[in-house]
C-alpha positions in Angstrom: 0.0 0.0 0.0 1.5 3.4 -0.8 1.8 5.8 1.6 1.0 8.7 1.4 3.4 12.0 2.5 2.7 15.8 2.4 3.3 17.8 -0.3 3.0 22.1 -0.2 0.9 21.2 2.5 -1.8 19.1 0.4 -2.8 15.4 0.7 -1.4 13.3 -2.7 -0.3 9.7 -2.6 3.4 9.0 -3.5 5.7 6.3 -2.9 8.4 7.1 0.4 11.9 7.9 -0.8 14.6 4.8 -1.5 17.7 4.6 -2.3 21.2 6.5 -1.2 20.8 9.9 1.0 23.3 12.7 0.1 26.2 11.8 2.4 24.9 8.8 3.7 25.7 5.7 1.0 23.5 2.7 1.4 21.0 4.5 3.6 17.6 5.7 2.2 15.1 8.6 3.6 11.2 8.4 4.8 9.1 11.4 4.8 6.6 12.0 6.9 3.5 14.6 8.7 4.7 13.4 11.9 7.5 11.0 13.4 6.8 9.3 16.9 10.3 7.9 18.6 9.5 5.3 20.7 6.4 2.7 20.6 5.5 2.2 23.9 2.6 3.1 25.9 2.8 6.7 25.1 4.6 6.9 21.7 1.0 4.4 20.7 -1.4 6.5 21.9 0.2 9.6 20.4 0.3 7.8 16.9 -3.2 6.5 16.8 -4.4 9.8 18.4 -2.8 11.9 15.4 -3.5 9.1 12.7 -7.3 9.5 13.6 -7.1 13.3 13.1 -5.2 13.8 10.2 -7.2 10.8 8.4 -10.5 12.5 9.0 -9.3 15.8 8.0 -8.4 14.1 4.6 -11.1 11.5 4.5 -11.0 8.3 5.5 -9.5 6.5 2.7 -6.2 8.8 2.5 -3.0 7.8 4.7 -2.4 10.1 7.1 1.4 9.7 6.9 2.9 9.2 10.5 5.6 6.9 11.4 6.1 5.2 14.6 9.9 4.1 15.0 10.8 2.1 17.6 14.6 0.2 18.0 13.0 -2.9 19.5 12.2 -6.2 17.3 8.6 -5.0 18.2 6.2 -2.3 20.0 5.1 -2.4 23.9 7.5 -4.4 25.4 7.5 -3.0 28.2 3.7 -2.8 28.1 3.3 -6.4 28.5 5.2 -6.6 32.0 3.5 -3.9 33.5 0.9 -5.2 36.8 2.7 -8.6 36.8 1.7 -9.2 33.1 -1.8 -8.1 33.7 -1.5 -4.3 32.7 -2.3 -2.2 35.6 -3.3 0.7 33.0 -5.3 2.9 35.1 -6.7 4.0 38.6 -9.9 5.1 39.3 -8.8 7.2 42.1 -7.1 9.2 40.5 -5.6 12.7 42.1 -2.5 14.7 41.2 -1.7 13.0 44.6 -0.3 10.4 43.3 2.6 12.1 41.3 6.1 13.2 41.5 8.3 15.9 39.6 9.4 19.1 40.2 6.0 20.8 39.1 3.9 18.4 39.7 0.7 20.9 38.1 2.2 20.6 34.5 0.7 16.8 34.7 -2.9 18.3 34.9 -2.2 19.4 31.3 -2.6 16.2 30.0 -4.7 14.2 32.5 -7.6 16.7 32.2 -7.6 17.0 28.6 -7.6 12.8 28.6 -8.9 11.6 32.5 -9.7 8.1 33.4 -13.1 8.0 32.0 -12.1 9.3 28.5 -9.3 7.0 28.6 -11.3 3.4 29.4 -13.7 5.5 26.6 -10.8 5.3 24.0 -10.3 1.6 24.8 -13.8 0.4 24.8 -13.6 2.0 21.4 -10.4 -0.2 20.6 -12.6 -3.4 21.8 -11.6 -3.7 25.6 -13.5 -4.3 28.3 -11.8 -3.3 31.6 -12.6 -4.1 35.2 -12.1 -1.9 38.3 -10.2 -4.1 41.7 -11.3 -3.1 45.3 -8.6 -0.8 45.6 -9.3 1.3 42.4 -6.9 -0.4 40.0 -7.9 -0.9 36.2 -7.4 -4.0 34.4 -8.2 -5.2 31.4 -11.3 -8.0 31.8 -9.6 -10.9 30.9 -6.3 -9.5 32.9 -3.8 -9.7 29.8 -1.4 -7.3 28.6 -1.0 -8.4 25.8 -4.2 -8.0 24.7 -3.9 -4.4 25.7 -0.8 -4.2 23.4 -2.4 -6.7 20.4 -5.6 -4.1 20.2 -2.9 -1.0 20.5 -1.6 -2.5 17.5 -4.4 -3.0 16.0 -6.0 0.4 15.9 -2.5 1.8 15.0 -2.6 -0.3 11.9 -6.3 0.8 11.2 -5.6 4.3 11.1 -2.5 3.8 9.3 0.0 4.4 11.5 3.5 3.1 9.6 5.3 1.1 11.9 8.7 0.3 11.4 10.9 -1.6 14.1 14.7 -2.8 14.8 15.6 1.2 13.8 17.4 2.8 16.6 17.2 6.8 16.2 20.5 8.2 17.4 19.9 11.9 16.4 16.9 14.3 15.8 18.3 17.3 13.5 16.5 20.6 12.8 19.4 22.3 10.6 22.1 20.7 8.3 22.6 18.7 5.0 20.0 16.4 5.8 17.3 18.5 6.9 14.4 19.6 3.8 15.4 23.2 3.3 15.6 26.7 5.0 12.3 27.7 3.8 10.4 24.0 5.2 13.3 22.4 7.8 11.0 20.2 9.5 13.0 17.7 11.5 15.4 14.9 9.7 15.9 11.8 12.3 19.3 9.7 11.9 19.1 5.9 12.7 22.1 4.1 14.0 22.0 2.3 10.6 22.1 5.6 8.7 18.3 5.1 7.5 17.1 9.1 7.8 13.1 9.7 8.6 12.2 13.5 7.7 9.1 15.0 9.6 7.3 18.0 10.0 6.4 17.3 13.6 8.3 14.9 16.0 6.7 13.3 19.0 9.7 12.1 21.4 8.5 9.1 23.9 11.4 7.0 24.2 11.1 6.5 28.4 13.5 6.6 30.7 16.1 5.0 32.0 14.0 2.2 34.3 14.2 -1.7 32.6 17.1 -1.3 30.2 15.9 -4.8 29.2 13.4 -3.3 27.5 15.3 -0.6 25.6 15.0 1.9 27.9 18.6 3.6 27.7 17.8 7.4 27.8 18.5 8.2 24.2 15.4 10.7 24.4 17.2 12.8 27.0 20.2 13.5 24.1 17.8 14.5 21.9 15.9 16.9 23.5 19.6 18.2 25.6 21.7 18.6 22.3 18.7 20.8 21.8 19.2 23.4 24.7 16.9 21.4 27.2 17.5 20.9 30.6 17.7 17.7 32.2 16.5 16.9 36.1 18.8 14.1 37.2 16.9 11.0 36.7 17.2 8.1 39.7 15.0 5.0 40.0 11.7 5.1 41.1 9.2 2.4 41.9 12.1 -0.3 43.1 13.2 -2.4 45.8 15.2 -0.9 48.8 18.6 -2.2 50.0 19.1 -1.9 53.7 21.8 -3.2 56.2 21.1 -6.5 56.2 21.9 -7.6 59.4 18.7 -8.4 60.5 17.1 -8.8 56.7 19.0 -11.3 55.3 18.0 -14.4 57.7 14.7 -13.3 57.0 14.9 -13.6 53.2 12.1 -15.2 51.1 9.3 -14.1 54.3 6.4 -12.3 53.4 3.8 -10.3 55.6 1.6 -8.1 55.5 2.0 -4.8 57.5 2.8 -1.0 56.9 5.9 0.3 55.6 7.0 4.0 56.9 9.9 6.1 55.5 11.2 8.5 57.6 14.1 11.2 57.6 15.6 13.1 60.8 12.5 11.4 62.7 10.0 12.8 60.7 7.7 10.8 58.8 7.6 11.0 55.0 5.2 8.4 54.0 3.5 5.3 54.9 2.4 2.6 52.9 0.3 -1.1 53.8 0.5 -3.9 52.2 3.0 -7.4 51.6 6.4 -6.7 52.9 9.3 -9.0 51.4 12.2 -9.6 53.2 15.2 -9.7 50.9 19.1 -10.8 50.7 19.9 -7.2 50.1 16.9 -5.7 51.9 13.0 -5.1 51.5 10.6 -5.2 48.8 6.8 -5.3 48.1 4.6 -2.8 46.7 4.5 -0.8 50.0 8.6 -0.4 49.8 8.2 0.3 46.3 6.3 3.3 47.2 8.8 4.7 49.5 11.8 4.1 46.9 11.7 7.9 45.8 13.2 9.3 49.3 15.8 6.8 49.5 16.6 7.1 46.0 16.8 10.9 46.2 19.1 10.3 49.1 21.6 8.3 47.6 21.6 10.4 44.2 23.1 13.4 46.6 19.6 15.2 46.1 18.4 14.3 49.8 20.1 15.6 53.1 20.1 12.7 55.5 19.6 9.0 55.5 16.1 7.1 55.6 14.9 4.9 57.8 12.5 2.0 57.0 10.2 1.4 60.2 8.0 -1.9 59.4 4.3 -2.1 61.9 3.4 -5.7 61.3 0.4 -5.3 63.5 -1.1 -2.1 62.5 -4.8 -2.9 63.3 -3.8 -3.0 67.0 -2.7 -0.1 68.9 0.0 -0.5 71.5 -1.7 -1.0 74.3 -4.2 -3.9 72.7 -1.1 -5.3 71.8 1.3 -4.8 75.2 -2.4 -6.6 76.9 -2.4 -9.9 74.7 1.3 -10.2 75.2 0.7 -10.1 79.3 -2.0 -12.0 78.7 0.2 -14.5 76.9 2.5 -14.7 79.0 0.3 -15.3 82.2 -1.8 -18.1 80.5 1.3 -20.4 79.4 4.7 -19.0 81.7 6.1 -22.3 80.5 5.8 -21.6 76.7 9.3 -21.5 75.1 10.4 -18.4 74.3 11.0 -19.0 70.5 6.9 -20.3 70.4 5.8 -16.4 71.9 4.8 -14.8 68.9 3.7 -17.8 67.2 0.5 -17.6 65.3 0.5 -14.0 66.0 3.0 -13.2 62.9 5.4 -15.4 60.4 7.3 -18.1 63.2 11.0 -17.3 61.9 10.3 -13.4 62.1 8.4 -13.9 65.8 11.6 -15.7 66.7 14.1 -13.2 65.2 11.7 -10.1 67.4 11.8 -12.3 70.3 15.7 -12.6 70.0 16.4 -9.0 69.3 14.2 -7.9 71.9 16.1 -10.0 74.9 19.0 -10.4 73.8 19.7 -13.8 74.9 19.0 -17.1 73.5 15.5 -18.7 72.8 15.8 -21.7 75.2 14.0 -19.6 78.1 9.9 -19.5 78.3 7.7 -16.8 78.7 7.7 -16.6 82.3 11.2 -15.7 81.9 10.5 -12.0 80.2 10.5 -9.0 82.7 7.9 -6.3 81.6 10.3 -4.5 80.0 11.4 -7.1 78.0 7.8 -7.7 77.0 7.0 -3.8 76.1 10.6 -3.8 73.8 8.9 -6.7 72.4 5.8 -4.7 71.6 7.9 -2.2 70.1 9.9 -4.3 67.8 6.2 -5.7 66.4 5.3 -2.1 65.9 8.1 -0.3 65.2 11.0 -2.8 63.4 13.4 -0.2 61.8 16.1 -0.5 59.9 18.6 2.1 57.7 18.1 1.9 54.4 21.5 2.4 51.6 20.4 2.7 48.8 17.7 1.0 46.2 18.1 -1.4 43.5 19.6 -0.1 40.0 17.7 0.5 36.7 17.1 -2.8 35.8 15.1 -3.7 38.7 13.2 -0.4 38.6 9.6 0.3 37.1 9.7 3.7 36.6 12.1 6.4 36.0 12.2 9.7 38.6 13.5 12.9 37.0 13.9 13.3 33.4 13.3 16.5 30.9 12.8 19.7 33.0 8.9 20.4 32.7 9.8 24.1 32.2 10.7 23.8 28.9 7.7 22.2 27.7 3.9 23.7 27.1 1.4 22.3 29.8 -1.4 22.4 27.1 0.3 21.2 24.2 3.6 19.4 25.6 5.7 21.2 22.8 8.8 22.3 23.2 9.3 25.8 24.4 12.5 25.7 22.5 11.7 24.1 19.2 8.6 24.5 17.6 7.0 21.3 16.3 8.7 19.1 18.7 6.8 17.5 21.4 7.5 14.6 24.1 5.1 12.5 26.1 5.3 9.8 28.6 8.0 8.9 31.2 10.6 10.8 29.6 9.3 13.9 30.9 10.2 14.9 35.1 6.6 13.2 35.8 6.4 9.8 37.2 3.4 8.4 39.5 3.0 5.6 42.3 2.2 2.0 42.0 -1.1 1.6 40.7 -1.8 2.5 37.3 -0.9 6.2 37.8 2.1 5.9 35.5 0.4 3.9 32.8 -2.4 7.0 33.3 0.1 9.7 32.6 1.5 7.4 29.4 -2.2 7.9 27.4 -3.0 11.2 28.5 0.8 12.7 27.8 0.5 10.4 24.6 -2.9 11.8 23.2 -2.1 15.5 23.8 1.0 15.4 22.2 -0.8 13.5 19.0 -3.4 15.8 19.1 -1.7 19.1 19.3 0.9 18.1 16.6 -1.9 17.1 14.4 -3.8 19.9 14.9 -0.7 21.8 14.3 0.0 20.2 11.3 -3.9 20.8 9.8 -3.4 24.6 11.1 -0.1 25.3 9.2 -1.2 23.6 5.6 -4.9 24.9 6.0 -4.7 26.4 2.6 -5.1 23.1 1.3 -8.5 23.0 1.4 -8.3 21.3 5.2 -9.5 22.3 8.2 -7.1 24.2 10.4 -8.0 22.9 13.4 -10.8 20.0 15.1 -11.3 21.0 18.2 -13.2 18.4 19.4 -12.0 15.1 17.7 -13.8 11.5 19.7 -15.1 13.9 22.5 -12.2 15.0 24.0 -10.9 18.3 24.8 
C-alpha cells in the first residue's frame, strides 16, 4: 500500500523515498506529517491519536502519513510486564496526589484534557473491556497485557500508523545537509544504521532509564539536551530498597503483611500497607516500592540525610491492645518457650528473630522468663521494626524512572517544546512519574494523546490552505 506524504501542504499519494541519502551511502530517507520515537505506551497512543485526526481531516481512505519508530524487534515491550503481566493501565482514584516531579501541576495538562473516564472510553472504542479491583486499579477484563498491546496494535494499523521496528534513532536534526530546506526544515531523524526519517512534527517518547531490558537507555534525554533542554537528574523510582542486612537477610524469602513507613531526621515522610518481602539485600513489596523515591533521592546526593524503613506488622492493633495480649500470653502459658511467643500472631521465623532482638539472649527460656520490660521492647519491635536503608536497587530492577526533561521547557497544554517548535515529548521521559497503581500507565495515554493531538492539529493549522481544516477542536469527545 503506498503511503501517502505531504506535499505544499496538500494530501497526494506518492511512494516514500529509497535509495542513497546525500552523504549517507546505502541509507535511504522516509518522509513524513509526523514521526513518533519510541512505541511504547505513550509513543501508541500519540500515533493513533494523530492518525485518527489527520485521516478524518483528509477523509478516511487517504493515509495520514505518521511513522512510529521504535529500535526494538517490536512495540510495547515494556507494556506487557506492566501489573505482573496483567496491565495495571489505570486508577480510578485518580488525584494529582499520586505524582512526582518538580511541578507536579504541568501533569494536569494532559490528564484533564484525557482523564480516566475518556481513557477506558478510547479503549472500549479499541474493543476492551476493563474491570475496576477493590482498591481502584484498572485492568483489562480478561487481565492480559498483551491484549492491551495486540488491540494497540491494531488500531494503530487501522488508522494507518507506519510502523517500522529494529531502527534505533541516534539523532533528531533541525538544521544541516539532511534537513528539507531553510524555507520547510521540518526535523530529519538519523538511525544508527544511517536510514534518515524527515518529519514536520516529531513526538519524542522513548522513556527513561527504568528496565534497560526493555530498551530503555535514555537516548530521548540526548535528543531533546543537544537541543538546549534541561535535564532533572533521573534516579529510579518504583524499586526495591537495599538496607543493612543484618537483621534482613536471615529473614529472606518471608512475606507479611504490615505498613511500611519512610522516615528522615524522625520525621515521617510516607507510609504505605500492604505485603512486605524480606530480601538478601533488603525489602521489597509494593509498599517499599512506594517509599523508593526518598531513599533514592538520598543516595543520588539530592536528599540531606539517611532514611529509615520502620515496618508495623500489627497495624490494626494499637500499642496498648497489643502490650495486653502479650501479658496475657504470658500469664496463660509461663512455661511456653520463648521462641513459640509470637507464634500464630506473625510469620514463626520473624516472631523468633523479634523475640531474640528484643532480649537479647537465646531462645531456650519460656515466657515466664521475660520481665515487663522485656515484654514492652517486644511490643515495640512488632510495631516499630526499623532498619537504615543504603540505597535502592539499579535501573534494571526499577519500574519507573524519577526525574527526566525539566517540565519548564515544555507547554502544559500542548507538551511542545518551548525551544523548538514542532517538537513534542510524552510519557516517562518527561520529570513526571506516578505511584504503583496505574498512575504511571495514566500519565503514558493522556501525555501520549495531547501530544498526538496538538501536533496534528498543528499540522492541519499550518497547511490549511489546502482545502483542510485548520483545526478539530473536538475530535472522539475529548478536549
Amino acid at each position: 500500500m503506498p503511503v501517502v506524504w505531504p506535499c505544499c501542504g496538500k494530501f497526494r499519494k506518492m511512494k516514500p523515498d529509497t535509495g542513497s541519502a546525500a552523504g549517507m551511502p546505502g541509507s535511504y530517507a522516509v518522509n513524513g506529517r509526523l514521526a513518533i520515537v519510541g512505541g511504547g505506551a505513550a509513543g501508541l497512543m500519540a500515533a493513533i491519536t494523530a492518525a485518527r485526526i489527520l485521516r478524518e481531516a483528509a477523509g478516511n481512505g487517504t493515509e495520514p502519513g505518521i511513522i512510529l519508530l521504535e529500535g526494538q524487534e517490536r512495540v510495547g515491550r515494556k507494556l506487557l510486564a506492566t501489573g505482573n503481566g496483567r496491565c495495571n493501565l489505570s486508577n480510578n482514584k485518580l488525584s494529582i496526589d499520586h505524582y512526582h516531579g518538580r511541578d507536579i501541576r504541568f501533569a494536569l495538562g494532559a490528564l484533564r484534557r484525557l482523564p480516566v473516564v475518556s481513557t477506558l472510553a478510547q479503549f472500549r472504542q479499541m474493543g476492551l473491556l476493563c474491570r475496576v479491583d477493590p482498591d481502584g486499579r484498572i485492568f483489562p477484563y480478561s487481565y492480559q497485557a498483551a491484549a492491551v498491546l495486540d488491540l494497540l496494535r491494531l488500531s494503530a494499523e487501522q488508522a494507518g500508523v507506519r510502523i517500522i521496528t529494529d531502527c534505533k534513532i541516534k539523532q533528531v536534526l533541525t538544521s544541516g545537509p539532511y534537513v528539507k530546506s531553510s524555507e520547510d526544515p521540518g526535523f530529519c531523524l538519523l538511525a544508527q544504521d544511517g536510514r534518515q526519517f524527515r518529519a514536520d512534527r516529531v513526538i519524542v517518547a522513548t522513556g527513561g532509564l527504568a528496565a534497560p531490558a526493555f530498551g530503555c537507555d535514555g537516548s530521548g534525554y540526548r535528543f531533546f539536551t543537544a537541543l538546549g533542554h534541561h535535564l532533572v537528574e533521573p534516579f529510579p523510582a518504583l524499586v526495591q530498597i537495599c538496607t543493612e542486612t543484618e537483621l534482613v537477610r536471615g529473614l529472606a524469602g518471608i512475606k507479611c503483611e504490615g505498613m511500611a513507613s519512610a522516615s528522615r531526621k524522625d520525621k515521617i515522610i510516607r507510609s504505605e500497607t500492604g505485603e512486605v518481602l524480606f530480601t538478601e539485600y533488603g525489602l521489597s513489596g509494593p509498599p517499599l516500592l512506594q517509599l523508593a523515591r526518598p531513599v533514592a533521592e538520598w543516595a543520588a546526593g539530592l536528599a540531606d540525610g539517611p532514611v529509615m524503613i520502620s515496618l508495623n506488622f500489627l497495624p490494626d492493633l494499637t500499642s496498648s491492645e497489643l502490650q495486653t495480649w502479650l501479658i496475657e500470653r504470658q500469664q496463660i502459658n509461663p512455661e511456653l518457650p520463648l521462641a513459640d511467643f509470637l507464634t500464630g500472631l506473625v510469620n514463626k521465623k520473624l516472631g523468633q528473630t523479634i523475640v531474640k532482638t528484643a532480649v537479647g539472649r537465646s531462645l531456650n527460656g519460656t515466657a515466664g522468663s521475660l520481665s515487663a520490660q522485656e515484654i514492652q521492647k517486644i511490643r515495640q519491635l512488632l510495631q516499630n521494626w526499623s532498619v537504615r536503608a543504603v540505597g535502592t536497587r539499579d535501573w534494571s530492577q526499577a519500574q519507573v524512572t524519577a526525574g527526566g526533561l525539566a517540565t519548564a521547557d515544555f507547554r502544559p497544554d500542548t507538551l511542545e517544546s518551548r525551544l523548538v517548535p514542532g517538537l513534542f515529548a510524552a510519557g516517562e521521559i518527561l520529570d513526571i512519574d506516578g505511584d504503583c497503581g496505574g498512575f504511571n500507565l495514566q500519565w503514558a495515554w493522556s501525555s501520549g494523546y495531547l501530544a498526538g493531538k496538538k501536533a496534528a492539529e498543528q499540522w492541519l493549522a499550518a497547511n490549511a490552505a489546502g482545502g483542510l481544516p485548520g483545526r478539530l477542536d473536538n475530535p472522539g469527545g475529548q478536549r
